[in-house]
C-alpha positions as semicolon CSV with decimal commas, in nm:
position;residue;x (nm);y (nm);z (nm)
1;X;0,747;2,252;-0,964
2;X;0,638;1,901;-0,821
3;X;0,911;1,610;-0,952
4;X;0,748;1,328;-0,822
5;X;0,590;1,126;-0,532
6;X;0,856;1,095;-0,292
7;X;0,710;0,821;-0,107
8;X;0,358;0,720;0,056
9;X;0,274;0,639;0,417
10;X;0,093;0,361;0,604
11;X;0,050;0,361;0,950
12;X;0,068;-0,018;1,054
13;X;-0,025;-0,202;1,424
14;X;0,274;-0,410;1,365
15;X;0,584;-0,381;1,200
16;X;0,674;-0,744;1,187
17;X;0,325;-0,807;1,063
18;X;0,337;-0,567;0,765
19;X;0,637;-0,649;0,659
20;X;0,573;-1,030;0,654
21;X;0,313;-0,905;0,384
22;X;0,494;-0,643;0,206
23;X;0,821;-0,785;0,183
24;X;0,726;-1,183;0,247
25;X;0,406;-1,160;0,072
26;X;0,422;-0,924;-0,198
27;X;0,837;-0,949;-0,277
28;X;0,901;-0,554;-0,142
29;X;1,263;-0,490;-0,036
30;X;1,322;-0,309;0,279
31;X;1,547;-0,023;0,206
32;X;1,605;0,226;0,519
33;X;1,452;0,220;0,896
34;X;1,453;0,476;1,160
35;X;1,363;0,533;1,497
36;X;1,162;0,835;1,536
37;X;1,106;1,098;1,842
38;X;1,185;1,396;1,938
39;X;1,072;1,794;1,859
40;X;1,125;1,752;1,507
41;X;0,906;1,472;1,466
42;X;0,654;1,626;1,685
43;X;0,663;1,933;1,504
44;X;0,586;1,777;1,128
45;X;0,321;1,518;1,253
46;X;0,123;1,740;1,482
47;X;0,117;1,479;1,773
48;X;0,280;1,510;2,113
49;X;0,500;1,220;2,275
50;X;0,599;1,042;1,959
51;X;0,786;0,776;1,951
52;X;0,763;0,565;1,639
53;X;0,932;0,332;1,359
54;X;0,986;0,384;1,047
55;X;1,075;0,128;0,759
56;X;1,119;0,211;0,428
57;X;1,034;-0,069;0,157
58;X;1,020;-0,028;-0,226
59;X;0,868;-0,246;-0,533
60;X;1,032;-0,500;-0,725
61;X;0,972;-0,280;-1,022
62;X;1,120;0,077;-0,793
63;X;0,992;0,391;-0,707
64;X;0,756;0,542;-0,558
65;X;0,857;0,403;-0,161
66;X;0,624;0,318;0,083
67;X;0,704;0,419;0,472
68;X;0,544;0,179;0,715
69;X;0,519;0,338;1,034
70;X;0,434;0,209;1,372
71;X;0,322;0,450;1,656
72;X;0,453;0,314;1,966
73;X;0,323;0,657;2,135
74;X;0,069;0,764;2,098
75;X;-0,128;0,488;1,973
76;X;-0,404;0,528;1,700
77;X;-0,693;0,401;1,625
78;X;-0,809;0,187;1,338
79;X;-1,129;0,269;1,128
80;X;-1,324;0,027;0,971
81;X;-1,494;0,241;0,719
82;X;-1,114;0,323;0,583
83;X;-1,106;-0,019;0,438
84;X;-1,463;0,059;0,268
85;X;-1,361;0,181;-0,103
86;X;-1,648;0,479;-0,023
87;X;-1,507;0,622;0,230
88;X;-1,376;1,003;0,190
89;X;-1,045;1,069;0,156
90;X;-0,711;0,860;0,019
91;X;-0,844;0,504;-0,010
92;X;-0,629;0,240;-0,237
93;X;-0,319;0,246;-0,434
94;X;-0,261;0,058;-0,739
95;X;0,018;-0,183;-0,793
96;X;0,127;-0,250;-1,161
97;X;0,225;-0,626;-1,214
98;X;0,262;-0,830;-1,545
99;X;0,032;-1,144;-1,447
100;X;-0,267;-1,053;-1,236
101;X;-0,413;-1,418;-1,211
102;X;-0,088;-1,558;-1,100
103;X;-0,036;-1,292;-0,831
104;X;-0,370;-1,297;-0,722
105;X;-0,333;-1,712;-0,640
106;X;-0,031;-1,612;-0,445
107;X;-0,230;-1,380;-0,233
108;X;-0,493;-1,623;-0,195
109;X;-0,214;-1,905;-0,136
110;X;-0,074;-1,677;0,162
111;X;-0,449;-1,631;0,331
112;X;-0,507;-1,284;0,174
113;X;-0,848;-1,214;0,101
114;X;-0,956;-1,087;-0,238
115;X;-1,234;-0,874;-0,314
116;X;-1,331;-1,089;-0,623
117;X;-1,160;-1,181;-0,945
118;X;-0,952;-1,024;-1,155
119;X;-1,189;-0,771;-1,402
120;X;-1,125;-0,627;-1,691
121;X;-1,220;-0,281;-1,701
122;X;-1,485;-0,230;-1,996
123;X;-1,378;-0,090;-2,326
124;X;-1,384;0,281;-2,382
125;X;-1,428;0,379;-1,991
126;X;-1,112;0,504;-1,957
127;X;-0,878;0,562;-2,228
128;X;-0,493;0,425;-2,143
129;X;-0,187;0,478;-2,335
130;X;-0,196;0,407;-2,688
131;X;-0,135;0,051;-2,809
132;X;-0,293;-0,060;-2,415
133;X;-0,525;-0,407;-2,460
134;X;-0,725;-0,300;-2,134
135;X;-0,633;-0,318;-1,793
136;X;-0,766;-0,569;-1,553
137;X;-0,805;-0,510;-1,167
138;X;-0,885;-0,691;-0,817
139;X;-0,851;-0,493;-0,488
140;X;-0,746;-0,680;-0,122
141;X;-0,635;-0,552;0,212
142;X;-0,357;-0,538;0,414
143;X;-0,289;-0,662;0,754
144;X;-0,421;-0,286;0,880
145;X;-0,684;-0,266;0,633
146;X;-0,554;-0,042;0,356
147;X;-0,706;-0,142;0,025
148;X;-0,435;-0,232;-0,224
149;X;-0,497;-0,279;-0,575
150;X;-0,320;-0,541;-0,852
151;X;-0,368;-0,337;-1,193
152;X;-0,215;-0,534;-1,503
153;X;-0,206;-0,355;-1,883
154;X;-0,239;-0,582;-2,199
């Protein structure tokens, strides 16, 4: 039986830079960091020679956590066509907040860039929980290029 989402990972270039936009930017609070090497971490990842931190931050609003985590060895790669919302494979997540036009000026405020403006999504193309006005969305990126979404329910 699945509970939950325990947490979700993004590997970042630079700690100090992601967290200046999760936690400075976007009002995350760090919760746990770890240094990581060794067999065991070897093992789970697949990769030889790791060495690697780990930060754990979580919403304003809680669960699920997200683990930033910097490769110091080995090193990856970054690939454009991740930040393309076509591409295969996991691509966005979706943060809830309560005033999408006011959070989206604060990105733009801290240099962000925004995809466009905040759009509601179209009556009857998805069906949300009862008593929902719609749902409005606008996507940005990251300092590494994962696309992050602002979702707000009326």
């Amino acid at each position: 039986m699945i509970r939950g989402i325990d947490h979700l990972n993004i590997v970042v270039a630079d700690m100090e830079r992601a967290l200046a936009f999760y936690v400075g930017v976007l009002g995350f609070t760090k919760t746990k960091e770890a240094r990581l090497e060794g067999e065991w971490i070897e093992q789970i990842v697949g990769l030889r020679g790791v060495k690697a931190h780990a930060v754990f931050i979580v919403s304003p609003g809680g669960e699920p956590r997200i683990e930033l985590l910097q490769y110091h060895t080995p090193v990856g790669v970054a690939a454009p066509e991740n930040s393309r919302a076509n591409t295969l494979g996991l691509r966005h997540f979706a943060l809830r907040v309560d005033n999408i036009a006011a959070m989206t000026a604060k990105l733009r405020a801290a240099g962000i860039a925004v995809w466009g403006e905040p759009t509601r999504v179209p009556e009857g193309v998805v069906k949300f929980d009862s008593g929902s006005g719609g749902k409005t969305l606008v996507y940005f990126l990251d300092p590494d290029g994962v696309i992050v979404e602002w979702a707000e329910y009326r």
